[in-house]
C-alpha positions in Angstrom: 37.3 34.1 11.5 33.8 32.5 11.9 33.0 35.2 14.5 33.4 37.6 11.2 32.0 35.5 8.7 28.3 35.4 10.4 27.7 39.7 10.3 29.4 38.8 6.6 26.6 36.3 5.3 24.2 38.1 6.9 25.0 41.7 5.7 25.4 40.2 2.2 22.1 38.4 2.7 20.6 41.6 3.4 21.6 42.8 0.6 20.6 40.2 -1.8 17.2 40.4 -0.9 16.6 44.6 -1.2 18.6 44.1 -4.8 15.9 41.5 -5.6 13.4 43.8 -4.4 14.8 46.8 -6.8 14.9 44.7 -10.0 11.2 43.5 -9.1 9.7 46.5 -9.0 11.4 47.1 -12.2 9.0 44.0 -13.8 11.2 43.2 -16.4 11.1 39.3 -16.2 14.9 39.1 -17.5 16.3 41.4 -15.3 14.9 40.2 -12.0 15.8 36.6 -12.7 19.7 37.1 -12.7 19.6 36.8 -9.1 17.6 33.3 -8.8 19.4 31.6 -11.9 23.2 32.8 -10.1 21.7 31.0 -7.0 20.1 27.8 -9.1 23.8 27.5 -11.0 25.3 27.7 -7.5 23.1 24.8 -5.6 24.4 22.9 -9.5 27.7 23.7 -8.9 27.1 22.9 -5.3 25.7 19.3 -6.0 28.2 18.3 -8.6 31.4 18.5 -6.7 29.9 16.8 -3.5 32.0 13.9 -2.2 30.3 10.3 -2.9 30.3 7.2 0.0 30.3 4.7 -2.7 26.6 3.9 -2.1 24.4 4.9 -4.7 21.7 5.1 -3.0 22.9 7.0 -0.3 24.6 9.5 -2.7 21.4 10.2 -4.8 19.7 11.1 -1.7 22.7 13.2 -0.4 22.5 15.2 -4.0 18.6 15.8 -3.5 18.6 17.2 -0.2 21.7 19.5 -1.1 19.8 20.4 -4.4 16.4 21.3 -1.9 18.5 23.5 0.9 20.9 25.2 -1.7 17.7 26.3 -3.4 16.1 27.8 -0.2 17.6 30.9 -1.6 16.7 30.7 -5.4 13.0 29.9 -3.7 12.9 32.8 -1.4 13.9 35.7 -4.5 11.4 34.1 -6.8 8.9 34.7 -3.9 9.6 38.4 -3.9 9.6 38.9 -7.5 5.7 37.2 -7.7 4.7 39.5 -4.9 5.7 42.2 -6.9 4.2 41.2 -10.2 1.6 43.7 -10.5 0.7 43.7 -14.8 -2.9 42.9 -15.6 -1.8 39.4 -16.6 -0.7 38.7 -13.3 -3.9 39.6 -11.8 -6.0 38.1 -14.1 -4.0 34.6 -13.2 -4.1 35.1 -10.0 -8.2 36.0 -10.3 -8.7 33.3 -11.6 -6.5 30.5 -9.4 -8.9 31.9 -6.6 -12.3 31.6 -8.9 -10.9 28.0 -9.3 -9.8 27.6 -5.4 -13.4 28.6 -4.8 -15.1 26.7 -6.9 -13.2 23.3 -5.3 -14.1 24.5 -1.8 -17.3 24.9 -2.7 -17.6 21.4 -4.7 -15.8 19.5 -1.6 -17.8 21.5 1.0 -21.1 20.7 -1.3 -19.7 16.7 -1.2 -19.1 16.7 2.5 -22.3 17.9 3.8 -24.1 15.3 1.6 -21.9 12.9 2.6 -22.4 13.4 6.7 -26.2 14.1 5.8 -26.2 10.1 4.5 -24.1 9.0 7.6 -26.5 10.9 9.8 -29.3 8.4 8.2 -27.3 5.4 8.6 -29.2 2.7 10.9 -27.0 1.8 14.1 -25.7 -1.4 14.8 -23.7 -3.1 17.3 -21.5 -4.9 17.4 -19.8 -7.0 20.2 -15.7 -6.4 21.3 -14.7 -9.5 19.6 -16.3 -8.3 16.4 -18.0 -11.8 15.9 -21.9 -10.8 17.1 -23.6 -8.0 15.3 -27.1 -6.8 16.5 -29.8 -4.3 15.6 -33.7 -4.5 17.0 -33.3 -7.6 18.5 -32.0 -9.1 15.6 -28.5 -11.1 16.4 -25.8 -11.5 13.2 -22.9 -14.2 14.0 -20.0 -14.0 12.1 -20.7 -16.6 8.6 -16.9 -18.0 7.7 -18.8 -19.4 4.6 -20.1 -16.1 3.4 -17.1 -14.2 4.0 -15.1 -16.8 1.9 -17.5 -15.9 -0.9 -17.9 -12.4 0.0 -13.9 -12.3 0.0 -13.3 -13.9 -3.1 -16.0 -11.5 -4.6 -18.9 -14.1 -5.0 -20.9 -12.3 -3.4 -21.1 -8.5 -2.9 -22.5 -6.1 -1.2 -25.0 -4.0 -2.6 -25.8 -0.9 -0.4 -24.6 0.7 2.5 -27.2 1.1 5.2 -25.6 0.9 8.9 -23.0 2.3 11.1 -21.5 1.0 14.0 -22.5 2.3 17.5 -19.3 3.6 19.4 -17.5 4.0 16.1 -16.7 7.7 14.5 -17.0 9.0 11.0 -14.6 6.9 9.3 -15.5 3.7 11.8 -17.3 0.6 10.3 -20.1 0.1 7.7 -22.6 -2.3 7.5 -24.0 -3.3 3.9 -27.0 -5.1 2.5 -25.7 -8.3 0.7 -26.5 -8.3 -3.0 -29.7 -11.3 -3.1 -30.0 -11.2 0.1 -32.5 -10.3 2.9 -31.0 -7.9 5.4 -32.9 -10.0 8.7 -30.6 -12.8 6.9 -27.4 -11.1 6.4 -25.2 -8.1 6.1 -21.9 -7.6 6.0 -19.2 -5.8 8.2 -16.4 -3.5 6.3 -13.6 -1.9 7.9 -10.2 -1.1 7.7 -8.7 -4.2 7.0 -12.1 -5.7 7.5 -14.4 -7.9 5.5 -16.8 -10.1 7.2 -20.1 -11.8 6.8 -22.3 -11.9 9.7 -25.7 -13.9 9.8 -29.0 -14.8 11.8 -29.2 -18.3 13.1 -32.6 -18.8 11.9 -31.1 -17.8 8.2 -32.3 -21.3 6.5 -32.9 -19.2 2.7 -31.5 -19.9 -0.3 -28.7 -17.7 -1.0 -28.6 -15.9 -4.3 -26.1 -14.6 -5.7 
């Protein structure tokens, strides 16, 4: 029976499709959306008598995912029929989706290149494996649990970005310039899950911020 049943699917499957193909080239929208609302009321019909395991939960889940492959069908003729669609309204729509697509490419592309030009200009800065010690020309930060209180709470904030870290990729650490306060003082470190202050020994200033 099952050994019938599969050339019986797929024959009528077959089948389906060219009569969905037929009645879009016909372009009348009523016509050639029979086919997908029969298969939409069948994935319904589908949905509503499946059995429930008494958890909710686990039931509402069950409905979607019968709901998304039951529709694989009603997805697949829809696809055929907007192939076909051919009227100057069609192509005017579609026209302009790929105007619009454009213009975002562009936008993003215009966005990314200013954005790697800025990280290209960063300053460099390195920091030590335990992430305490920052240095750049000679210039030694130690990590400032004070600071990083404030800077933490928001007390103090950073102002600019002007470093990367050496060793690090695009989307590693930043440095930034503390908002009052002299860079040969201190700067801060930001990461993922990151937010330090790190500061020169020597660092006897005022802190203003």
């Amino acid at each position: 029976m099952g050994i019938i049943a599969v050339p019986v699917m797929f024959l009528l499957t077959v089948g389906v499709i060219f009569l969905q193909i037929f009645l879009s080239k016909k372009q009348d929208k009523w016509l050639v959306l029979i086919l997908p609302i029969i298969m939409f009321a069948l994935s319904l019909f589908n949905a509503a008598n499946m059995r429930g395991t008494g958890n909710l939960l686990t039931n509402i889940l069950s409905i979607i995912a019968a709901l998304i492959l039951s529709n694989i069908p009603t997805i697949i003729l829809l696809s055929i029929y907007f192939s076909y669609m051919k009227n100057k309204k069609a192509k005017d729509q579609l026209n302009k989706l790929k105007a619009g697509i454009v213009i975002i490419v562009g936008i993003l592309i215009i966005y990314s290149a200013d954005v790697y030009v800025n990280y290209i200009k960063l300053d460099v800065y390195t920091v030590q494996p335990s992430g305490d010690i920052v240095s750049k020309d000679g210039i030694v930060y130690k990590f400032d649990g004070k600071l990083t209180s404030d800077y933490m709470s928001g007390d103090l904030k950073g102002e600019k970005m002007i470093g990367k870290v050496n060793g690090d990729g695009f989307l590693g650490r930043r440095i930034y310039k503390l908002r009052g306060i002299d860079t040969k003082n201190s700067i801060s470190l930001n990461g993922l899950m990151l937010q330090q202050v790190n500061t020169t020994e020597n660092n006897s200033m005022e802190k203003i911020y």
